[in-house]
N, CA, C and O atoms as CSV, one atom per row, in Angstrom:
chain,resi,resn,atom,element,x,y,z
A,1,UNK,N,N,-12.140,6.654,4.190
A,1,UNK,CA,C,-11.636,5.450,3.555
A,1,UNK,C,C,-12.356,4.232,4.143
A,1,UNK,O,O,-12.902,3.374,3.449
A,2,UNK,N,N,-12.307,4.228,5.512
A,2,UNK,CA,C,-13.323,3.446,6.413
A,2,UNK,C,C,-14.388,2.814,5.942
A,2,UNK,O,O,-14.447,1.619,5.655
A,3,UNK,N,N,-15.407,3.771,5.844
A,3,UNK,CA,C,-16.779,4.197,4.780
A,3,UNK,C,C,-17.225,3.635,3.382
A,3,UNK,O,O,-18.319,3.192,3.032
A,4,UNK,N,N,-15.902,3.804,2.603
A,4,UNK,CA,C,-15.688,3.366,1.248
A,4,UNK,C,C,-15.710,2.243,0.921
A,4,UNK,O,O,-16.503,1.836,0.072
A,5,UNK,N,N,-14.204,0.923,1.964
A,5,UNK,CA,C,-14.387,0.120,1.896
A,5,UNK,C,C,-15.464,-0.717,2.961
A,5,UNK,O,O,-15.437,-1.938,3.111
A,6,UNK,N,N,-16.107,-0.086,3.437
A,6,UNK,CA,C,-17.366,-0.847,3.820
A,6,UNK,C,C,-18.722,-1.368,2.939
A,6,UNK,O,O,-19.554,-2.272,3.018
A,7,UNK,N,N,-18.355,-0.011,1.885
A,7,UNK,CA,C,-19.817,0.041,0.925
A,7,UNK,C,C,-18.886,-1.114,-0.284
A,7,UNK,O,O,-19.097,-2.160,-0.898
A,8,UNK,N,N,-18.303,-0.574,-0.184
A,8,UNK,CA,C,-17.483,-0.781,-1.646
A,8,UNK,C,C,-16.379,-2.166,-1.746
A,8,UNK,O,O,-16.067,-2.400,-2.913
A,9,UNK,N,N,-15.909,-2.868,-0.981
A,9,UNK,CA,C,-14.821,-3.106,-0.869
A,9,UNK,C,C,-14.496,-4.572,-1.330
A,9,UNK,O,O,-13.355,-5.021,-1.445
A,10,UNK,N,N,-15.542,-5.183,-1.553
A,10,UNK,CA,C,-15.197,-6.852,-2.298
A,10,UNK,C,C,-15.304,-6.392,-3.640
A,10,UNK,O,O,-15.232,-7.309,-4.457
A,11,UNK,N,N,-15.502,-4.887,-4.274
A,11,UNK,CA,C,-15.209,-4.391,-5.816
A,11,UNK,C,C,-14.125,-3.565,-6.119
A,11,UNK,O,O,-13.928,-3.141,-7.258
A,12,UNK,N,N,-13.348,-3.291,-5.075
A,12,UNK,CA,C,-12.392,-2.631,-4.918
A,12,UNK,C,C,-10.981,-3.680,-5.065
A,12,UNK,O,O,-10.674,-4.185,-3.985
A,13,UNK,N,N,-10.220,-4.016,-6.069
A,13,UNK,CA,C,-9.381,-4.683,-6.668
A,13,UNK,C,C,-7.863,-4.092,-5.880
A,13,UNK,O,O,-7.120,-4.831,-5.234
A,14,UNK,N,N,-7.666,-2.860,-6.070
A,14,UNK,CA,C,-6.532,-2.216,-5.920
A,14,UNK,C,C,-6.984,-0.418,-5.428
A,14,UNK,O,O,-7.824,0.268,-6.011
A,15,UNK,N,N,-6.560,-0.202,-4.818
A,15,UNK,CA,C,-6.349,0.913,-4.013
A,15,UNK,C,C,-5.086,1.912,-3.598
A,15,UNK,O,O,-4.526,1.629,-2.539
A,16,UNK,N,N,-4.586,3.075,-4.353
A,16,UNK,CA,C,-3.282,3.606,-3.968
A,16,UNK,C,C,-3.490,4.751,-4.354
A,16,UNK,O,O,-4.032,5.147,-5.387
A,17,UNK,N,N,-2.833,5.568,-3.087
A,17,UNK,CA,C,-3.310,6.989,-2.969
A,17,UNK,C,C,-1.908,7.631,-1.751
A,17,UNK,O,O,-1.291,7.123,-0.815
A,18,UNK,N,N,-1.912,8.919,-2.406
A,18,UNK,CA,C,-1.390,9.750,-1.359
A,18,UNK,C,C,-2.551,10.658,-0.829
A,18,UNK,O,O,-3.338,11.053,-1.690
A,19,UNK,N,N,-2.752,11.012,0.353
A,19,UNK,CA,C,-3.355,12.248,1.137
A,19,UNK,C,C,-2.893,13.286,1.980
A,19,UNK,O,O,-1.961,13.183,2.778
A,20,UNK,N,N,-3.667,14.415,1.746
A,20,UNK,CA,C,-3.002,15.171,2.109
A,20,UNK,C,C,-3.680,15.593,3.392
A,20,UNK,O,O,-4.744,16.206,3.307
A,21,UNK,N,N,-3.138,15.309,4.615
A,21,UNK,CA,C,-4.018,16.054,5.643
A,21,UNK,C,C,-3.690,17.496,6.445
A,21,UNK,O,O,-2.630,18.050,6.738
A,22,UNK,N,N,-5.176,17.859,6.672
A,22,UNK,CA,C,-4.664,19.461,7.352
A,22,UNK,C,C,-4.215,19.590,8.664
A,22,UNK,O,O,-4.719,19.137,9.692
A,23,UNK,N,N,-2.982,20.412,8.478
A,23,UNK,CA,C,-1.949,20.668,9.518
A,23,UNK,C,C,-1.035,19.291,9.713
A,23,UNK,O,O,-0.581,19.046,10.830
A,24,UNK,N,N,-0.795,18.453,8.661
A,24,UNK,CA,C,0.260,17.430,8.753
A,24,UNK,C,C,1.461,17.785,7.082
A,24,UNK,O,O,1.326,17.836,5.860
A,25,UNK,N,N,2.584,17.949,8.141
A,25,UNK,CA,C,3.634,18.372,7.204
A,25,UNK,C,C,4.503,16.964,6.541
A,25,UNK,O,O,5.665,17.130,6.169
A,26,UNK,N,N,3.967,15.843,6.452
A,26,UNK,CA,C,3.902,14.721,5.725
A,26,UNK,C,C,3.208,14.705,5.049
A,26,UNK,O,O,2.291,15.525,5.000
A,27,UNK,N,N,3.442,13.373,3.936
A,27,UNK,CA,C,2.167,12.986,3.088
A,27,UNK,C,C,1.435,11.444,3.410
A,27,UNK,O,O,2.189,10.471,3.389
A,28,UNK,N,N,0.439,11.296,3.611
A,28,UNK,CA,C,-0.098,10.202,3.768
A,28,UNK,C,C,-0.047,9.676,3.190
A,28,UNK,O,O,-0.348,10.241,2.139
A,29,UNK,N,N,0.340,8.047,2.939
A,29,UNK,CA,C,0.704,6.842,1.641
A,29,UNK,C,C,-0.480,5.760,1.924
A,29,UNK,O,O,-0.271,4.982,2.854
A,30,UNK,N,N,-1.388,5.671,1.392
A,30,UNK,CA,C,-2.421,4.450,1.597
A,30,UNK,C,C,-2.193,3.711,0.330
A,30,UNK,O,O,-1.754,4.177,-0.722
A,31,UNK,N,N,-2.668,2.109,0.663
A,31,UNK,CA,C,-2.836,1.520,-0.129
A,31,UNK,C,C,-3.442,0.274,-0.019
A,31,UNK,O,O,-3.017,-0.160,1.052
A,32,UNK,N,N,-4.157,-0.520,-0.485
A,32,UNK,CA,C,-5.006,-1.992,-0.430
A,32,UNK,C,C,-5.605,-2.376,-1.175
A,32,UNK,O,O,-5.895,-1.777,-2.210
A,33,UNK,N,N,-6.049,-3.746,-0.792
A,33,UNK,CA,C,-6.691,-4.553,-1.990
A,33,UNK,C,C,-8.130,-5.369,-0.935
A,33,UNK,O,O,-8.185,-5.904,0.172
A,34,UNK,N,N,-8.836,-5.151,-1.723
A,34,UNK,CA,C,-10.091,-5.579,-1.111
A,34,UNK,C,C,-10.485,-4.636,-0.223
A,34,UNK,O,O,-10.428,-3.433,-0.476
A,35,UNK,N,N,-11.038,-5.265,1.201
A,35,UNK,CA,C,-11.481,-4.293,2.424
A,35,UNK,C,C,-9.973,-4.246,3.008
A,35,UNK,O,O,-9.985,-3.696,4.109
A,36,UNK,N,N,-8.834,-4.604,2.660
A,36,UNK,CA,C,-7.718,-4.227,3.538
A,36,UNK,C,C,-7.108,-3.095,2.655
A,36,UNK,O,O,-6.904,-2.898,1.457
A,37,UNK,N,N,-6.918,-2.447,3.841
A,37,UNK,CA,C,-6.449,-0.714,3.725
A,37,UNK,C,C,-5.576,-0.699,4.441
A,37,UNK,O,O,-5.855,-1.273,5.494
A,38,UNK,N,N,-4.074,-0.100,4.382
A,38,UNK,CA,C,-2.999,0.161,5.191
A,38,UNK,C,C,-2.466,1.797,5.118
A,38,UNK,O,O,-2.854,2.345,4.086
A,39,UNK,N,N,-1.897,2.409,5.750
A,39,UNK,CA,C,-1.452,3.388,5.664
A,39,UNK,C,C,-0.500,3.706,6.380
A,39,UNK,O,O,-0.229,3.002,7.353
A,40,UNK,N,N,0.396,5.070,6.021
A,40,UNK,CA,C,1.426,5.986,6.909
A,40,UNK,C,C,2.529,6.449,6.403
A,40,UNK,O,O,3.132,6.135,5.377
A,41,UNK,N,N,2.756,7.273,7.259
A,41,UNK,CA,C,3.598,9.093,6.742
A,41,UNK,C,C,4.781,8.241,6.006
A,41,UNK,O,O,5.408,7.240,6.356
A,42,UNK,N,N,4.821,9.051,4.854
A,42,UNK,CA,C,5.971,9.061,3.806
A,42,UNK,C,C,6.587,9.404,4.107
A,42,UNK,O,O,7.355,8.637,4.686
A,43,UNK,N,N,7.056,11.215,4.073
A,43,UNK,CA,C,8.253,12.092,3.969
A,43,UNK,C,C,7.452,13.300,3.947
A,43,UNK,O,O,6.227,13.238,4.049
A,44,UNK,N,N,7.825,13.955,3.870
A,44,UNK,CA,C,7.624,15.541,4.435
A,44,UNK,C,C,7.101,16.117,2.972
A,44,UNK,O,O,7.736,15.607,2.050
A,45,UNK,N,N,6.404,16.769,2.679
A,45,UNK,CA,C,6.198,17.611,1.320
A,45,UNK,C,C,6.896,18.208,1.245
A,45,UNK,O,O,7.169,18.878,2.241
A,46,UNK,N,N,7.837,18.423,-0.249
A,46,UNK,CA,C,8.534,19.083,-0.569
A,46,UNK,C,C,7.898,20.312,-0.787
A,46,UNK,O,O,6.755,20.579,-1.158
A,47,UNK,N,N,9.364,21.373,-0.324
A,47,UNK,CA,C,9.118,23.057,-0.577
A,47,UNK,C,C,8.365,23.199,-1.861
A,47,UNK,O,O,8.914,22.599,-2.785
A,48,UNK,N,N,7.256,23.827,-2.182
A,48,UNK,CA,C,6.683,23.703,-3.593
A,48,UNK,C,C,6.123,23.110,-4.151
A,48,UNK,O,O,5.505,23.592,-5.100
A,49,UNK,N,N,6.038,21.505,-3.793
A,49,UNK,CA,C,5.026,20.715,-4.114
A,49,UNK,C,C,3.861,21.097,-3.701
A,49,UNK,O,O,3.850,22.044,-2.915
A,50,UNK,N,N,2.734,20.563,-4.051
A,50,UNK,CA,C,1.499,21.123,-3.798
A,50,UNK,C,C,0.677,20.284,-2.921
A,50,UNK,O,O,0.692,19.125,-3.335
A,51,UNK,N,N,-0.132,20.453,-1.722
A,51,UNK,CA,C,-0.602,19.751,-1.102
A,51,UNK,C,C,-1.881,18.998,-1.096
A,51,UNK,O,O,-2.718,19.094,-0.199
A,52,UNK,N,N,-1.993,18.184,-2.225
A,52,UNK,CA,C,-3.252,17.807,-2.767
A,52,UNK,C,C,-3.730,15.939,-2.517
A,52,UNK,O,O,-3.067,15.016,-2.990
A,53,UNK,N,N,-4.646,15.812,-1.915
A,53,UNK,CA,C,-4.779,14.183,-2.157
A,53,UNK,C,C,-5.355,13.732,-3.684
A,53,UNK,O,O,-6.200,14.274,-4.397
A,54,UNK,N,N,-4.570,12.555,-3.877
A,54,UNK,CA,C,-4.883,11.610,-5.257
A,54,UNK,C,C,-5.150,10.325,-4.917
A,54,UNK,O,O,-4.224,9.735,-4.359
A,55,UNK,N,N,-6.235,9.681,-5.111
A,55,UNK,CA,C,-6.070,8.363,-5.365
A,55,UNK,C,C,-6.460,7.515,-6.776
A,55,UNK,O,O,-6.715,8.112,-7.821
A,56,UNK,N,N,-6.467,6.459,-6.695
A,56,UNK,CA,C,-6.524,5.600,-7.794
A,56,UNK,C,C,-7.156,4.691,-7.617
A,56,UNK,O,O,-6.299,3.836,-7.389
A,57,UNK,N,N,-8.415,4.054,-7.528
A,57,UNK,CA,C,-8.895,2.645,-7.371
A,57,UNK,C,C,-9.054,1.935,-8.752
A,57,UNK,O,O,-9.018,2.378,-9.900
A,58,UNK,N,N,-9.250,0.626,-8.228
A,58,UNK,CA,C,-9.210,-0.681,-9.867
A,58,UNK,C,C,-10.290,-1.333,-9.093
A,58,UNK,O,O,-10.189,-1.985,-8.053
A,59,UNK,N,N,-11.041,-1.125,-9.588
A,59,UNK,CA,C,-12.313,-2.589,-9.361
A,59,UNK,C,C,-13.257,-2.678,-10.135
A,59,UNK,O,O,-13.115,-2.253,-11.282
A,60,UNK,N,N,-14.374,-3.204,-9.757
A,60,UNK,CA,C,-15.353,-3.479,-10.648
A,60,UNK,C,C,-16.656,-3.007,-10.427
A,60,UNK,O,O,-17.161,-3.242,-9.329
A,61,UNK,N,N,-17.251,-2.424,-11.218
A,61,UNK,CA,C,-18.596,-1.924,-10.632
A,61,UNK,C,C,-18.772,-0.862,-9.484
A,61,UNK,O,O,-19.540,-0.742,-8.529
A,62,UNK,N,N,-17.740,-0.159,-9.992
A,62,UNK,CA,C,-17.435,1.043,-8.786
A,62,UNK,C,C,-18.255,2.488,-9.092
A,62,UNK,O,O,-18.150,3.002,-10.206
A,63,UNK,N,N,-18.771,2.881,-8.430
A,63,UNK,CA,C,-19.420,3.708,-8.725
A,63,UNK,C,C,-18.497,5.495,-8.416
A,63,UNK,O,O,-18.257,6.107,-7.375
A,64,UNK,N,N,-18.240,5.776,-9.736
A,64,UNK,CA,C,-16.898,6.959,-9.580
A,64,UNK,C,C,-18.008,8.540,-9.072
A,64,UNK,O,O,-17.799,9.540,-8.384
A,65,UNK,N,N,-18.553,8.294,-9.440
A,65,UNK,CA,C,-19.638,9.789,-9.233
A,65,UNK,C,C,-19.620,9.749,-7.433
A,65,UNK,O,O,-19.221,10.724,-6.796
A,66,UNK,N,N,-20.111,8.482,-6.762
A,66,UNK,CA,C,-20.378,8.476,-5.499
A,66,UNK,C,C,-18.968,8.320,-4.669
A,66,UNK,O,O,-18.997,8.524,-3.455
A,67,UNK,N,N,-17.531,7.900,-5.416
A,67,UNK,CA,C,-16.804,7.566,-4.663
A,67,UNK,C,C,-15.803,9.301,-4.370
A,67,UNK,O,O,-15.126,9.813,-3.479
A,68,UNK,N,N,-16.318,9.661,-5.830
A,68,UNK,CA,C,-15.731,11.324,-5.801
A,68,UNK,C,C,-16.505,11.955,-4.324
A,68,UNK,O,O,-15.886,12.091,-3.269
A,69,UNK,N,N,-18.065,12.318,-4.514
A,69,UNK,CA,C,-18.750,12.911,-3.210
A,69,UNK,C,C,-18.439,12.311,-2.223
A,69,UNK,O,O,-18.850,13.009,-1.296
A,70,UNK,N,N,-17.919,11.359,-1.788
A,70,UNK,CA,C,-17.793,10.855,-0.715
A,70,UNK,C,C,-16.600,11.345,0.016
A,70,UNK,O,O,-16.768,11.877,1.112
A,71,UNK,N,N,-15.224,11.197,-0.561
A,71,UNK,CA,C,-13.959,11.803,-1.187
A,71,UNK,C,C,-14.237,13.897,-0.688
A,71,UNK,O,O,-13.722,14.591,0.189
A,72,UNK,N,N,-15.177,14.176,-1.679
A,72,UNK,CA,C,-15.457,15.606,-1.387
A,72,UNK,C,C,-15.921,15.978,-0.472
A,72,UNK,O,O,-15.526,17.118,-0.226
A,73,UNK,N,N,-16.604,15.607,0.229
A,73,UNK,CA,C,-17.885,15.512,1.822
A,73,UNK,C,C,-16.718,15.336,2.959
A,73,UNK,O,O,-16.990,15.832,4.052
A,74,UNK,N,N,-15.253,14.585,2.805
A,74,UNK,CA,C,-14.272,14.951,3.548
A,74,UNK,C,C,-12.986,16.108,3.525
A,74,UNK,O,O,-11.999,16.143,4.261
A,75,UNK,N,N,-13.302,16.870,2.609
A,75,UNK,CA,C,-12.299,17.800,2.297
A,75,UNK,C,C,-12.611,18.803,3.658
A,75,UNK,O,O,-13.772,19.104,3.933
A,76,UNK,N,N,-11.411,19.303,4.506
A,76,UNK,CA,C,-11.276,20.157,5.386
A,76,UNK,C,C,-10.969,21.555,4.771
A,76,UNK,O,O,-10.803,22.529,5.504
């Protein structure tokens, strides 16, 4: 995320995402606007829910192909 809004982040409008990290029995809640990024643990994943990160960005001139690999190049 660091990374992202470094390259990216005066085109980055809005930012909101859950993540999912390995070996954390929470869900990660991020969210920001511009280069500010905030985060931290929600609630526990529910029995059955599935443990997947999503996010959502709004900006302008964002490049979705590079923000996916970037995104993918961190999957554990």
């Amino acid at each position: 995320i660091e990374k992202i809004t470094q390259m990216e982040g005066p085109n980055i409008l809005r930012l909101k995402g859950i993540i999912a990290l390995k070996g954390d029995d929470e869900r990660y809640v991020i969210q920001g606007v511009h280069m500010i990024i905030e985060g931290d643990h929600q609630r526990a994943w529910k029995d059955g829910e599935k443990h997947e990160s999503r996010l959502v960005f709004i900006g302008r001139e964002l490049d979705a192909e590079r923000l996916k690999k970037s995104f993918d190049a961190c999957q554990a």
